[in-house]
N, CA and C atoms of all chains as a GROMACS GRO file, in nm:
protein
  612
    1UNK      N    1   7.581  11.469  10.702
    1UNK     CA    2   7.695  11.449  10.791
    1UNK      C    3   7.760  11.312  10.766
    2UNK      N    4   7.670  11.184  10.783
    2UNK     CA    5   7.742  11.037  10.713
    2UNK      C    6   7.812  11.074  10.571
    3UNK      N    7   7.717  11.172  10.494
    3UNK     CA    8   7.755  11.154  10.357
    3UNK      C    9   7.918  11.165  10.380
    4UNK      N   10   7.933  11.286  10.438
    4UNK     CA   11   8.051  11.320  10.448
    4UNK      C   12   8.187  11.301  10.471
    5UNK      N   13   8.157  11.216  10.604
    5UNK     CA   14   8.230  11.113  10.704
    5UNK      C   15   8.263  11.024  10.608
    6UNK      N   16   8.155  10.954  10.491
    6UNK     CA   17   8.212  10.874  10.382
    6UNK      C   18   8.281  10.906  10.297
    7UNK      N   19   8.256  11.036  10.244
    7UNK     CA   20   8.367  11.099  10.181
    7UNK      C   21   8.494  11.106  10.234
    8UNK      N   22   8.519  11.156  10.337
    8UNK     CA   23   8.656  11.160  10.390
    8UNK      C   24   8.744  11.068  10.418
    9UNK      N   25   8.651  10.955  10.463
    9UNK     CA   26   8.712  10.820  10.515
    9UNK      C   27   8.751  10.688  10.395
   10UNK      N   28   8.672  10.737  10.233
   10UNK     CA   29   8.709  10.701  10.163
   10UNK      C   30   8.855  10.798  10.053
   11UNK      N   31   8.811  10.897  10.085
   11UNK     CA   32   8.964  10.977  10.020
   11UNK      C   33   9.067  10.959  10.131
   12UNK      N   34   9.053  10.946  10.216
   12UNK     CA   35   9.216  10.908  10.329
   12UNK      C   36   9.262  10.733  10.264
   13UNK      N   37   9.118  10.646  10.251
   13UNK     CA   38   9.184  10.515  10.244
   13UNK      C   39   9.272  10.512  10.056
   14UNK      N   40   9.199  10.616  10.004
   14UNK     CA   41   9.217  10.612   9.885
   14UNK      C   42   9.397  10.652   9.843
   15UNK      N   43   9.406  10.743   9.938
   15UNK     CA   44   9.551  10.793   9.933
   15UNK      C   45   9.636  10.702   9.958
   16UNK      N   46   9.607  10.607  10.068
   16UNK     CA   47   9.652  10.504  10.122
   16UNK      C   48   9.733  10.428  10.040
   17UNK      N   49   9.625  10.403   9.902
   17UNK     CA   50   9.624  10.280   9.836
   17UNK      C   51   9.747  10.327   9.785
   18UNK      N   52   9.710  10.523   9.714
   18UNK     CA   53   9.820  10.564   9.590
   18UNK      C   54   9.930  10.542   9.626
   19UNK      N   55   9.982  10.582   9.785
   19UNK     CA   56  10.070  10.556   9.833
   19UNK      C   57  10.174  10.474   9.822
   20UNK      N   58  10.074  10.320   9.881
   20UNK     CA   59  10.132  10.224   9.858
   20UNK      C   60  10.179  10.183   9.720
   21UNK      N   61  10.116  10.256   9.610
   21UNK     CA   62  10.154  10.223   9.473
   21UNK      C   63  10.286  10.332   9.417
   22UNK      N   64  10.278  10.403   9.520
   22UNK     CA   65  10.425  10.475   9.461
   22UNK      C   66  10.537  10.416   9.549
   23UNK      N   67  10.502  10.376   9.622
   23UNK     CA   68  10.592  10.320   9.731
   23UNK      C   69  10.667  10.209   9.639
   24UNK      N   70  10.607  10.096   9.586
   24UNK     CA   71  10.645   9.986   9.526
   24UNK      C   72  10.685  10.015   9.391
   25UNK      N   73  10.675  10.154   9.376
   25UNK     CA   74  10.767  10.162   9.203
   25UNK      C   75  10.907  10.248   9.252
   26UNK      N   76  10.866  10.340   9.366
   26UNK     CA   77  10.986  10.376   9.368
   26UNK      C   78  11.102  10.312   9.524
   27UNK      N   79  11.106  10.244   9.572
   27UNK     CA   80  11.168  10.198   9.640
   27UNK      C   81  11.284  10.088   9.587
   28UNK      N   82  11.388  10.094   9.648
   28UNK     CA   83  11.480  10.020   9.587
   28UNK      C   84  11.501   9.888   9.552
   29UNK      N   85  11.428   9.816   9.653
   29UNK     CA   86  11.489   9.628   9.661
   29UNK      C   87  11.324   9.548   9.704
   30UNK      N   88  11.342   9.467   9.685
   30UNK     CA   89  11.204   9.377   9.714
   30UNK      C   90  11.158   9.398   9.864
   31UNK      N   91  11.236   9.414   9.950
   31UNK     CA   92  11.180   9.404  10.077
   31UNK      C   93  11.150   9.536  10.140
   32UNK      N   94  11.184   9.626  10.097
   32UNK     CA   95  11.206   9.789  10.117
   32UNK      C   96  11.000   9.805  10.082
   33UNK      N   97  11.026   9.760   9.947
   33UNK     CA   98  10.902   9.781   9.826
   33UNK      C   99  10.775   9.682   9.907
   34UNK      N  100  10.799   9.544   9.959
   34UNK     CA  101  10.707   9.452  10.008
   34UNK      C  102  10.659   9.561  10.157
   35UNK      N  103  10.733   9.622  10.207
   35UNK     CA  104  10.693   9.644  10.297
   35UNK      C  105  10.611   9.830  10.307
   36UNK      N  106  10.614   9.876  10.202
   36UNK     CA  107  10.541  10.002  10.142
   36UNK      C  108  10.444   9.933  10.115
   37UNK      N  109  10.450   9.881  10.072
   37UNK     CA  110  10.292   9.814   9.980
   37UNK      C  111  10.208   9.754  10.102
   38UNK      N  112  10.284   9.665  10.156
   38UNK     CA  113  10.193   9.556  10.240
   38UNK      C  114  10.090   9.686  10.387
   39UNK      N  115  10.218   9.722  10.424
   39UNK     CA  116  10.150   9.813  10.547
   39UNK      C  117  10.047   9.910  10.500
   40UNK      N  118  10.048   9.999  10.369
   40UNK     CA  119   9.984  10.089  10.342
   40UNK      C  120   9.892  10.060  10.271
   41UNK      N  121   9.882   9.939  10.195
   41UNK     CA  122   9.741   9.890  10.194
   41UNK      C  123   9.627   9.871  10.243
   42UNK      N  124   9.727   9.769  10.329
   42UNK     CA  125   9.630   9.731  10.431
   42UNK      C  126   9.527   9.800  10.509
   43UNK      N  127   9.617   9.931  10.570
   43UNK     CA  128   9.565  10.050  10.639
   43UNK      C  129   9.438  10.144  10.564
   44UNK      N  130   9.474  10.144  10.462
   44UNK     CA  131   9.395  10.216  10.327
   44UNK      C  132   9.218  10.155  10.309
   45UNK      N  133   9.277   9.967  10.330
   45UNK     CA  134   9.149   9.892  10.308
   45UNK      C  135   9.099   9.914  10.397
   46UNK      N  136   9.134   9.908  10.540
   46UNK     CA  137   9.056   9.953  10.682
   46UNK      C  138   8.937  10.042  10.613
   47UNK      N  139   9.035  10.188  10.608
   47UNK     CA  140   8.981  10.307  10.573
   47UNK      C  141   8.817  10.276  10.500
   48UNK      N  142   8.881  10.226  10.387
   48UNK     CA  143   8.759  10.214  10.288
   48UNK      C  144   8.647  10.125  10.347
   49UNK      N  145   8.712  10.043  10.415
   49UNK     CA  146   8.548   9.959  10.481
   49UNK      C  147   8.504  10.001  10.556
   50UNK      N  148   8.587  10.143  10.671
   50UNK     CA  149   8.494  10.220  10.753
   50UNK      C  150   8.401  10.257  10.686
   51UNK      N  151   8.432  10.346  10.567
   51UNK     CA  152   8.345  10.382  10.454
   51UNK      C  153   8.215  10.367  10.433
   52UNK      N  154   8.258  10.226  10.380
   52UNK     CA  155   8.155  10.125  10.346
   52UNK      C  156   8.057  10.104  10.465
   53UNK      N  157   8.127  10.087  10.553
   53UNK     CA  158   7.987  10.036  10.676
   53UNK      C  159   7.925  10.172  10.697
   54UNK      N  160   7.993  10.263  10.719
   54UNK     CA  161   7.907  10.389  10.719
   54UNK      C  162   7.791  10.452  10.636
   55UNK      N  163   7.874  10.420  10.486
   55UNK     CA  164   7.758  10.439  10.408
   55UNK      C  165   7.626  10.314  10.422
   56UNK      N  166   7.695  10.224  10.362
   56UNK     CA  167   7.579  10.136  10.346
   56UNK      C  168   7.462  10.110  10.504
   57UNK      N  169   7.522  10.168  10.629
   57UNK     CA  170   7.456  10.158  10.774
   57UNK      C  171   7.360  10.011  10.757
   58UNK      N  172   7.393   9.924  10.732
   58UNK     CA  173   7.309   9.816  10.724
   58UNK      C  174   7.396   9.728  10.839
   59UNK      N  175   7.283   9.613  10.906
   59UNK     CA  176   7.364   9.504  10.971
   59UNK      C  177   7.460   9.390  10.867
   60UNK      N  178   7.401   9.367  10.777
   60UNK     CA  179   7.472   9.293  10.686
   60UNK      C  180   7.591   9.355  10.623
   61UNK      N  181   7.591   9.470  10.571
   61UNK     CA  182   7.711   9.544  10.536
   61UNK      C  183   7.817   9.540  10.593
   62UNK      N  184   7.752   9.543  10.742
   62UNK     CA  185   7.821   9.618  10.851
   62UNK      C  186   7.938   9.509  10.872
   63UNK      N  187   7.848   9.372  10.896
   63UNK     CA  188   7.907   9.248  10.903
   63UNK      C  189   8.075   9.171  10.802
   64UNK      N  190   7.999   9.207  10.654
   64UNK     CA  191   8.059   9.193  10.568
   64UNK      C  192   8.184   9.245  10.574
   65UNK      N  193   8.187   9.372  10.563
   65UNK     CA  194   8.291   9.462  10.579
   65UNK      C  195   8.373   9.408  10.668
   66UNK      N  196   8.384   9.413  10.829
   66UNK     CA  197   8.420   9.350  10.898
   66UNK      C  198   8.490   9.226  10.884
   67UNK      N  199   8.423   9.123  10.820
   67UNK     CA  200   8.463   9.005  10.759
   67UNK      C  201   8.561   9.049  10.682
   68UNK      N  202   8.544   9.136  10.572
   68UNK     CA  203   8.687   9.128  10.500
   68UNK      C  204   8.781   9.191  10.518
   69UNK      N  205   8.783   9.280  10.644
   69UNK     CA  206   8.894   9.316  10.709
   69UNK      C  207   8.952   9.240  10.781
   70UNK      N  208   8.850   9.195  10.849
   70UNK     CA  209   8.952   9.048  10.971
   70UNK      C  210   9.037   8.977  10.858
   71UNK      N  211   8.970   8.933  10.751
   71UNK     CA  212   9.022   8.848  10.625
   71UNK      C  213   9.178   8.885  10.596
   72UNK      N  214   9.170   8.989  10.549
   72UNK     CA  215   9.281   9.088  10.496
   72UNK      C  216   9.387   9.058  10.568
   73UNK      N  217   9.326   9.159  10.688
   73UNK     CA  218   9.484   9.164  10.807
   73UNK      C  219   9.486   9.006  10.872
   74UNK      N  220   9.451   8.898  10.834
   74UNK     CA  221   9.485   8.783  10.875
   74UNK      C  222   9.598   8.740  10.766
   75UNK      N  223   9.556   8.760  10.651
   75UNK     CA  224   9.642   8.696  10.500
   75UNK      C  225   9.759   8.747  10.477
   76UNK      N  226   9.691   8.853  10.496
   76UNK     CA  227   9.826   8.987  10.386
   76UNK      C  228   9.947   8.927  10.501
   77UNK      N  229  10.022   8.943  10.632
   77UNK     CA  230  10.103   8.936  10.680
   77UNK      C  231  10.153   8.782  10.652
   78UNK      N  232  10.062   8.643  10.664
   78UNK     CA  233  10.105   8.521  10.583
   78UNK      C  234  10.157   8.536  10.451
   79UNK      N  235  10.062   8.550  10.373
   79UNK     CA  236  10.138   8.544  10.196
   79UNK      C  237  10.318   8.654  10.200
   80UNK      N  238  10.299   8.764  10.281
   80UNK     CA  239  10.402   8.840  10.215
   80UNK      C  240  10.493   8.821  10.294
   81UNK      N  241  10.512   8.699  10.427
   81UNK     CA  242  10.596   8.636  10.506
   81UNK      C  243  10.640   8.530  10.380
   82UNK      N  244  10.553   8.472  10.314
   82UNK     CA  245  10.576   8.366  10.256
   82UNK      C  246  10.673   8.421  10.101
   83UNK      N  247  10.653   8.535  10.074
   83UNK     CA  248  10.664   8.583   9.935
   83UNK      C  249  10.848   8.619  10.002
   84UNK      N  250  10.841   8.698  10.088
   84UNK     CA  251  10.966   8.778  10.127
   84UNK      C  252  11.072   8.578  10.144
   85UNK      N  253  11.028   8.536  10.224
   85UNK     CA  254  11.079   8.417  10.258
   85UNK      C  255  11.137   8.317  10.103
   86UNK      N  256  11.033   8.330   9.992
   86UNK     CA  257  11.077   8.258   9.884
   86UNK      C  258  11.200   8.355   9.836
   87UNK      N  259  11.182   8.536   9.836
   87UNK     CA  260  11.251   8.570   9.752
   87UNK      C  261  11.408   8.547   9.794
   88UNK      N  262  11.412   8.586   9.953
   88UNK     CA  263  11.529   8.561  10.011
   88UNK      C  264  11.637   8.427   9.975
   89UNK      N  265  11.558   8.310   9.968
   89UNK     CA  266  11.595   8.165   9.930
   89UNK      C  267  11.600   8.182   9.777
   90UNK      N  268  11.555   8.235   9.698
   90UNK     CA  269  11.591   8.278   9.551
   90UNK      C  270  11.692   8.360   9.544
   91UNK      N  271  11.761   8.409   9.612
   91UNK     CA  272  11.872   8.550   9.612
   91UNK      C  273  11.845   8.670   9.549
   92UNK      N  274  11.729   8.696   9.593
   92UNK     CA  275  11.707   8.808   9.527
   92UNK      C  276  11.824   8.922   9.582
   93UNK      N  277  11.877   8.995   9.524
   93UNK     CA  278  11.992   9.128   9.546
   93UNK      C  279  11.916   9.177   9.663
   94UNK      N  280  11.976   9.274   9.776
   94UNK     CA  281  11.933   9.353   9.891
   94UNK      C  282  12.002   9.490   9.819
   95UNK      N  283  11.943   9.587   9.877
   95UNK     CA  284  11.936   9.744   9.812
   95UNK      C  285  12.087   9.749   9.887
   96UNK      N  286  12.184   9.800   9.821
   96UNK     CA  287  12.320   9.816   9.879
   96UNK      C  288  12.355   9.881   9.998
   97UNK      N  289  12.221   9.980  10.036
   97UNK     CA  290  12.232   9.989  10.175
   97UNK      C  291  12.189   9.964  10.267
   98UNK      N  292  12.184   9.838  10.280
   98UNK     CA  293  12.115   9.702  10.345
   98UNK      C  294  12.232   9.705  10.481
   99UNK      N  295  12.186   9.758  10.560
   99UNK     CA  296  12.258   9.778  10.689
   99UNK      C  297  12.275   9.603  10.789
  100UNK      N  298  12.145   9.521  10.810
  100UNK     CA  299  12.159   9.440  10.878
  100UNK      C  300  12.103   9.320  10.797
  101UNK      N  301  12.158   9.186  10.778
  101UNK     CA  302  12.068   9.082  10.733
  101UNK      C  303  12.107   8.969  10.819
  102UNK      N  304  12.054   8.957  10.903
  102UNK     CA  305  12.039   8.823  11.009
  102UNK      C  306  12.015   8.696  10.994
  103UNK      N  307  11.989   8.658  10.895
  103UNK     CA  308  11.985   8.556  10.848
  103UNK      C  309  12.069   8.497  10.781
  104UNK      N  310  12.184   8.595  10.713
  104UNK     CA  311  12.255   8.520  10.639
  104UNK      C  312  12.384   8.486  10.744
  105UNK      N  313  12.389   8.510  10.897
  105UNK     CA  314  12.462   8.493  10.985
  105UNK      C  315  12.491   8.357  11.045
  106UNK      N  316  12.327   8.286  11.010
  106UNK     CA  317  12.257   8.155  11.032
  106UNK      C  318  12.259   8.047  10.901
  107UNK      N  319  12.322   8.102  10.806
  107UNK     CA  320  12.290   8.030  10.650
  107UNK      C  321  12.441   7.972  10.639
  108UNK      N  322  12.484   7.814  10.603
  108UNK     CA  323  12.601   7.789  10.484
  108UNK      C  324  12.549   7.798  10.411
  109UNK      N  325  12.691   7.924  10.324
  109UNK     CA  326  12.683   7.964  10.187
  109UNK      C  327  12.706   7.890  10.087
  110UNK      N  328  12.760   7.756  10.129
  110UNK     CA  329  12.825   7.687  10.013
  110UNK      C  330  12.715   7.560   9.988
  111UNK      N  331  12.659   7.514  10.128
  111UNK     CA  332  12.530   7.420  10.115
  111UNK      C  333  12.406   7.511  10.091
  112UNK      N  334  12.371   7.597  10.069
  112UNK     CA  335  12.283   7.654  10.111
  112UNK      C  336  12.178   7.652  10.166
  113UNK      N  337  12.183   7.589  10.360
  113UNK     CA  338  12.105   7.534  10.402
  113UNK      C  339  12.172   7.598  10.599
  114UNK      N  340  12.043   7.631  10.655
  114UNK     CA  341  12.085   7.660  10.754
  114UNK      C  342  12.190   7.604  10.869
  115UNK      N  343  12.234   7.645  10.918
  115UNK     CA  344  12.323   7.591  11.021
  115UNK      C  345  12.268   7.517  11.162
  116UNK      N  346   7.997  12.199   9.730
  116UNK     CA  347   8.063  12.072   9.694
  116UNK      C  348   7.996  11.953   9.755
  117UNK      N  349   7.931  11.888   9.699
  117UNK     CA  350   7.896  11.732   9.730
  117UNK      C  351   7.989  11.633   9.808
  118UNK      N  352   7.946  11.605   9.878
  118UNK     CA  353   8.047  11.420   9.909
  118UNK      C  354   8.074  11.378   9.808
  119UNK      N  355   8.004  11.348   9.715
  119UNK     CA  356   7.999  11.240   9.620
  119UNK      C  357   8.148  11.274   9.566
  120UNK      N  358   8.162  11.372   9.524
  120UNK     CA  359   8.281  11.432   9.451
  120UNK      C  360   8.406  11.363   9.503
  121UNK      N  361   8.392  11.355   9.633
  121UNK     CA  362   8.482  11.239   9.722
  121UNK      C  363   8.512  11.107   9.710
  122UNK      N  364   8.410  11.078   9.707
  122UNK     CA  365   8.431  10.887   9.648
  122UNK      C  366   8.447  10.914   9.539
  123UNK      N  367   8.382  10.944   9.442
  123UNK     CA  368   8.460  10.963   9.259
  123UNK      C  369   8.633  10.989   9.310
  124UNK      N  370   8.641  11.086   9.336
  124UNK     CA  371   8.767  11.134   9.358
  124UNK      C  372   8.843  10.988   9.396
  125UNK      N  373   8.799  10.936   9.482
  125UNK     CA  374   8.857  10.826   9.548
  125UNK      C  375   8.870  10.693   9.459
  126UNK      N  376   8.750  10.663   9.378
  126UNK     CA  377   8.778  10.598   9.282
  126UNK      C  378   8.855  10.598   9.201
  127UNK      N  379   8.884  10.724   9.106
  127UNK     CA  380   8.993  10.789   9.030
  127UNK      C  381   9.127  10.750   9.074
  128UNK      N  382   9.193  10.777   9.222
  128UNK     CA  383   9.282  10.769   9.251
  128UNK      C  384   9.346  10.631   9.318
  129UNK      N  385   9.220  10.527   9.286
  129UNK     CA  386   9.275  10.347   9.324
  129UNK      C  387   9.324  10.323   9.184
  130UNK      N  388   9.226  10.377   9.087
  130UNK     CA  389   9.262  10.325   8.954
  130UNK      C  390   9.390  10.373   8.903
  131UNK      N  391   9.423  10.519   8.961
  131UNK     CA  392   9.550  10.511   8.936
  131UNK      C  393   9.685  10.464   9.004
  132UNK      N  394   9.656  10.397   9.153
  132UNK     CA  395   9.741  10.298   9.189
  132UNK      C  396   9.748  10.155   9.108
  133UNK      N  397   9.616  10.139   9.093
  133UNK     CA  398   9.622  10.010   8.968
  133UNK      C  399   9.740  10.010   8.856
  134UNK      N  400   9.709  10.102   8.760
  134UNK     CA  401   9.802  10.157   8.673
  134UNK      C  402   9.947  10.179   8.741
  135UNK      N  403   9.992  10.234   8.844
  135UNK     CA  404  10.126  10.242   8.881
  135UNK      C  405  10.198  10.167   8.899
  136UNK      N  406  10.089  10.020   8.974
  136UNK     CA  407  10.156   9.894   9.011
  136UNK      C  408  10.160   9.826   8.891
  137UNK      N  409  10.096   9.820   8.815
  137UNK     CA  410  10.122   9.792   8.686
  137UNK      C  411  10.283   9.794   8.596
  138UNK      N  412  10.326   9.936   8.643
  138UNK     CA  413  10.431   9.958   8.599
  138UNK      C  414  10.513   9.873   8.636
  139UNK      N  415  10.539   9.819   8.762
  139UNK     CA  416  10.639   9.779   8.855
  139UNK      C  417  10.627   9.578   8.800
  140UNK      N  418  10.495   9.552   8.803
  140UNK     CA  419  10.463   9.421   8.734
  140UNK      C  420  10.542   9.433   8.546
  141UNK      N  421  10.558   9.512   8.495
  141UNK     CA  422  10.611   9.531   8.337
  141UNK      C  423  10.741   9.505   8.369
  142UNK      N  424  10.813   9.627   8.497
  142UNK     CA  425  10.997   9.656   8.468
  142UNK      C  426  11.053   9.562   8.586
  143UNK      N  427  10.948   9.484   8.694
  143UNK     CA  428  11.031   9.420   8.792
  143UNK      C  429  11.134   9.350   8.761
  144UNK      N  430  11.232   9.370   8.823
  144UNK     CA  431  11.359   9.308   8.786
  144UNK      C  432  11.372   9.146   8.823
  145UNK      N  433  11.249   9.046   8.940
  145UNK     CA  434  11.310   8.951   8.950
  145UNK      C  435  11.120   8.931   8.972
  146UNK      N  436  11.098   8.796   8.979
  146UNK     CA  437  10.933   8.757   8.979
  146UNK      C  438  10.929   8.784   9.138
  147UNK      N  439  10.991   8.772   9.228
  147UNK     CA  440  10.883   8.823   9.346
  147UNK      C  441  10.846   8.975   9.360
  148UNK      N  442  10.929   9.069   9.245
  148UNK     CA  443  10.874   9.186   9.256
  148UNK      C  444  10.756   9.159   9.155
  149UNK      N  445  10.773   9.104   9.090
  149UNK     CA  446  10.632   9.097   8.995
  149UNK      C  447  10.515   9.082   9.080
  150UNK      N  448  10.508   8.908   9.146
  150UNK     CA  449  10.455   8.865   9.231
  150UNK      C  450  10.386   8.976   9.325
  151UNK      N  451  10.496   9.055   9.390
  151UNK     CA  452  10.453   9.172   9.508
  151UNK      C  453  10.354   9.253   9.430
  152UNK      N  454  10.351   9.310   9.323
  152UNK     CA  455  10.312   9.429   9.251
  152UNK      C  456  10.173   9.375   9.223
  153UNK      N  457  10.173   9.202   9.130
  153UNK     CA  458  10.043   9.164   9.136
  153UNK      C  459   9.957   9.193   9.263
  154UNK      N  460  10.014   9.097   9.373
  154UNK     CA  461   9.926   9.105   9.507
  154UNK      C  462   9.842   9.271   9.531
  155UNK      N  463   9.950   9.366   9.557
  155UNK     CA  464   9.916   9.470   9.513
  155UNK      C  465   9.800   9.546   9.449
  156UNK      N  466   9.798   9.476   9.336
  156UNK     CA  467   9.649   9.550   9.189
  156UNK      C  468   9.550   9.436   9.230
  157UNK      N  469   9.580   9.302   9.364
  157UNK     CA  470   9.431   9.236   9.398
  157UNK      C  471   9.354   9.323   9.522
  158UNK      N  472   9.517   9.390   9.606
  158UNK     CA  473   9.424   9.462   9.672
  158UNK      C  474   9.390   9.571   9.655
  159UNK      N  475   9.397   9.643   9.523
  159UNK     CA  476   9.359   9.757   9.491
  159UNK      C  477   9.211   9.764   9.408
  160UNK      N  478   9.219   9.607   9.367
  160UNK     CA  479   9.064   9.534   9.302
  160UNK      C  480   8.975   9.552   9.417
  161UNK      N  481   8.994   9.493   9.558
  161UNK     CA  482   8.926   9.513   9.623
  161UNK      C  483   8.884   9.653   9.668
  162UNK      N  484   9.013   9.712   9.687
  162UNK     CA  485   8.969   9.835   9.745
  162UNK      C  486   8.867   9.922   9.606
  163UNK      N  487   8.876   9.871   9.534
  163UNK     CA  488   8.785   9.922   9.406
  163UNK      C  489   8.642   9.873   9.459
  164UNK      N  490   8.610   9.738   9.430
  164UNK     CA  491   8.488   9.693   9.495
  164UNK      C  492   8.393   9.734   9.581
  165UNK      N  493   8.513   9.757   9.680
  165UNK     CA  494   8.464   9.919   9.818
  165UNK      C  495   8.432   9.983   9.788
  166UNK      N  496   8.464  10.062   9.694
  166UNK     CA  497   8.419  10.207   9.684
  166UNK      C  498   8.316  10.190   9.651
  167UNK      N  499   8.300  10.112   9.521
  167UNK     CA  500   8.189  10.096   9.396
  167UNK      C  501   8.072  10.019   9.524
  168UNK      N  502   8.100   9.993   9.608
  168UNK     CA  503   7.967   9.942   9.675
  168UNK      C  504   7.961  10.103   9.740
  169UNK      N  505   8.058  10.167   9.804
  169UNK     CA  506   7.988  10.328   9.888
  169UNK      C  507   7.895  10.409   9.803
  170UNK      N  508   7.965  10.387   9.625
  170UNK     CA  509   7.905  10.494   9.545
  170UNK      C  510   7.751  10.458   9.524
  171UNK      N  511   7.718  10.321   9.453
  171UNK     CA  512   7.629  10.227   9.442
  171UNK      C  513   7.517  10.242   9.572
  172UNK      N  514   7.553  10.210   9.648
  172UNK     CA  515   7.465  10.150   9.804
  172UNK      C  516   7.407  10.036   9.767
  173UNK      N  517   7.512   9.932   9.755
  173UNK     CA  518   7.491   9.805   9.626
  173UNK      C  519   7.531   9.729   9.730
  174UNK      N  520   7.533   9.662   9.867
  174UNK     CA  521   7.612   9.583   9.881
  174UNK      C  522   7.659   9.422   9.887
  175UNK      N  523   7.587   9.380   9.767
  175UNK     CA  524   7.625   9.277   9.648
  175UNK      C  525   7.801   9.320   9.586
  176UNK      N  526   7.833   9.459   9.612
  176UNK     CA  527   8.033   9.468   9.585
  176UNK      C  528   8.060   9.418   9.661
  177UNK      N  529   8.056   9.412   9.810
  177UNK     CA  530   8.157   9.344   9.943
  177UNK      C  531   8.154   9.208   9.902
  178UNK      N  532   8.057   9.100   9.828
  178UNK     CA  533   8.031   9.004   9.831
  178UNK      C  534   8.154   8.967   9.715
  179UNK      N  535   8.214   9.027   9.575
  179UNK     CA  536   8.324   9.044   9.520
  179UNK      C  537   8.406   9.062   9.566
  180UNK      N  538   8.406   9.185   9.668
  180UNK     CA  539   8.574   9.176   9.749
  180UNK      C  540   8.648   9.058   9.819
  181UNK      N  541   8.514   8.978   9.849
  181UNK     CA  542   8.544   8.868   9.946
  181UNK      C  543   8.629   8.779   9.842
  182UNK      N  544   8.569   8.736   9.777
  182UNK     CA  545   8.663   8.659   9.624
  182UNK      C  546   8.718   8.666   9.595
  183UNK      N  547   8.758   8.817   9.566
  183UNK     CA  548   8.872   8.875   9.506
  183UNK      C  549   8.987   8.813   9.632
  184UNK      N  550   8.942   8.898   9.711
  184UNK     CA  551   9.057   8.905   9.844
  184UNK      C  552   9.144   8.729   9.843
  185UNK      N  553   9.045   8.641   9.827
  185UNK     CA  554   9.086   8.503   9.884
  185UNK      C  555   9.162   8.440   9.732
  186UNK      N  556   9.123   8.451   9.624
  186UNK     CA  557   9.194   8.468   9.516
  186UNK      C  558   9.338   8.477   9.529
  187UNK      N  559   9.368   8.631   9.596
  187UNK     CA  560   9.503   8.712   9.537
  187UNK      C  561   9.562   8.654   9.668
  188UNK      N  562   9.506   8.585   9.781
  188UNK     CA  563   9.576   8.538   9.855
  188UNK      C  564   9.658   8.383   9.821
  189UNK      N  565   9.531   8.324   9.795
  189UNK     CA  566   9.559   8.191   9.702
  189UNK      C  567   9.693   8.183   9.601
  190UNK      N  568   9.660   8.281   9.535
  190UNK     CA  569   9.765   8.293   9.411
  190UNK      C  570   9.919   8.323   9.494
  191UNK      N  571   9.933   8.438   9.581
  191UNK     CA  572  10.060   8.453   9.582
  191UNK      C  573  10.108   8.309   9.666
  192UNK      N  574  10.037   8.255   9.772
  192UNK     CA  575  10.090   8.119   9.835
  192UNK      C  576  10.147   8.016   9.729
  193UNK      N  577  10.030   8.037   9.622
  193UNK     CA  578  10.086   7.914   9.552
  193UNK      C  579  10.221   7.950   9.440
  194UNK      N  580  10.276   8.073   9.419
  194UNK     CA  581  10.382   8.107   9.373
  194UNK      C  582  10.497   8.096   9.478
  195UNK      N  583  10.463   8.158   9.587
  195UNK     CA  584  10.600   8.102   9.642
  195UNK      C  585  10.618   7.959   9.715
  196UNK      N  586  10.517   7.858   9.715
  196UNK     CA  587  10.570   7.752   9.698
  196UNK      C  588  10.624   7.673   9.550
  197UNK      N  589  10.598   7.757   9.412
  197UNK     CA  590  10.625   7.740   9.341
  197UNK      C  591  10.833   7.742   9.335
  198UNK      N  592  10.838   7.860   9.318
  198UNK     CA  593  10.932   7.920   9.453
  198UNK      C  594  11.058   7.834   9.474
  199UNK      N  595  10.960   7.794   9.563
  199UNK     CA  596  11.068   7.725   9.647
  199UNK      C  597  11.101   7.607   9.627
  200UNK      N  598  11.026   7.499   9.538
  200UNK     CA  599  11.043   7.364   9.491
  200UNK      C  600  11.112   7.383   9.400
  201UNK      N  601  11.109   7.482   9.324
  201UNK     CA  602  11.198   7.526   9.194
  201UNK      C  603  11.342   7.547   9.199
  202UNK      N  604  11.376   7.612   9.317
  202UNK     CA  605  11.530   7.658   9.382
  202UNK      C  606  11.555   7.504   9.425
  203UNK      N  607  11.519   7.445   9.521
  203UNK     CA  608  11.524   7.256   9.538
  203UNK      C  609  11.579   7.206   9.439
  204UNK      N  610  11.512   7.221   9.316
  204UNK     CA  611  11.571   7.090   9.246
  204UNK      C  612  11.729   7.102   9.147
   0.00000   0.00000   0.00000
């Protein structure tokens, strides 16, 4: 019955991952793509460390695992705040059907430095 | 049908997110898609690690994920402050 539960809980996180990897080839613009990737990872890694603690049923495992989930969902939302934030200040292009950008409402275009 | 067939299965199909993001790191059109795509194949390293500790009952892998994880975090911070001192000058 665990065996199983590990099976399943590692093919859901596993899809997760593929997901997120088709997400980021086929999506249009950096932030569209940052945000396929980042959410459905993340969710995926959950998955797999349920997995993991299940299978391995150890206190130390159990621990570990845990640890690198708290880890994860602490980082991943810093770095890809930080990544989206550089690309924006680099100009990276927005997918042409970029409905709202709020920031550039707050930006001189000619200093390029907030208002 | 075995479990096991499950985690293989599951393995199979990180490695081929590896490979996909891969693609996107070759044709990205500007380095923070590169950047994104790397981050990406660190957490797909990890989520590899995972498995290979479920398949194993090894768990000396979680103790790699942990590395890995703080690594691919490390790295992308220090690109986009790269980033951004670069647009500065």
């Amino acid at each position: 019955m665990m065996d199983w539960l590990t099976g399943v809980l590692s093919l859901i996180g596993a899809t997760l991952v593929l997901l997120a990897a088709v997400g980021i080839v086929r999506m249009p613009d950096l932030f569209t793509r940052m945000q396929a990737a980042t959410k459905a990872s993340t969710l995926g890694l959950g998955c797999l460390l349920a997995a993991a603690a299940v299978a391995l049923a150890d206190s130390s495992a159990v621990v570990r695992a845990l640890s690198i989930g708290a880890f994860i969902m602490l980082t991943s939302p810093v770095s890809n705040h930080v990544i989206a934030r550089a690309g924006y200040l680099t100009k990276v292009p927005l997918w042409s059907g970029t409905v709202v950008d709020e920031w550039r409402s707050h930006r001189d275009l000619e200093s390029d430095r907030d208002l | 049908m075995q479990p096991d067939v499950l985690v293989n299965l599951a393995e199979f199909m990180i490695s081929a997110a590896f490979f996909i993001a891969l693609i996107r790191v070759f044709w990205g059109p500007t380095l923070p898609d590169r950047v994104v795509a790397v981050d990406l194949i660190g957490v797909s390293a990890v989520c590899l690690m995972v498995v290979a500790a479920v398949d194993s009952k090894e768990p000396a892998f979680l103790d790699t994920a942990v590395v890995i994880a703080l690594l691919g975090f490390l790295g992308t911070v220090a690109y986009a402050r790269y980033a951004e001192r670069r647009r500065r000058e």
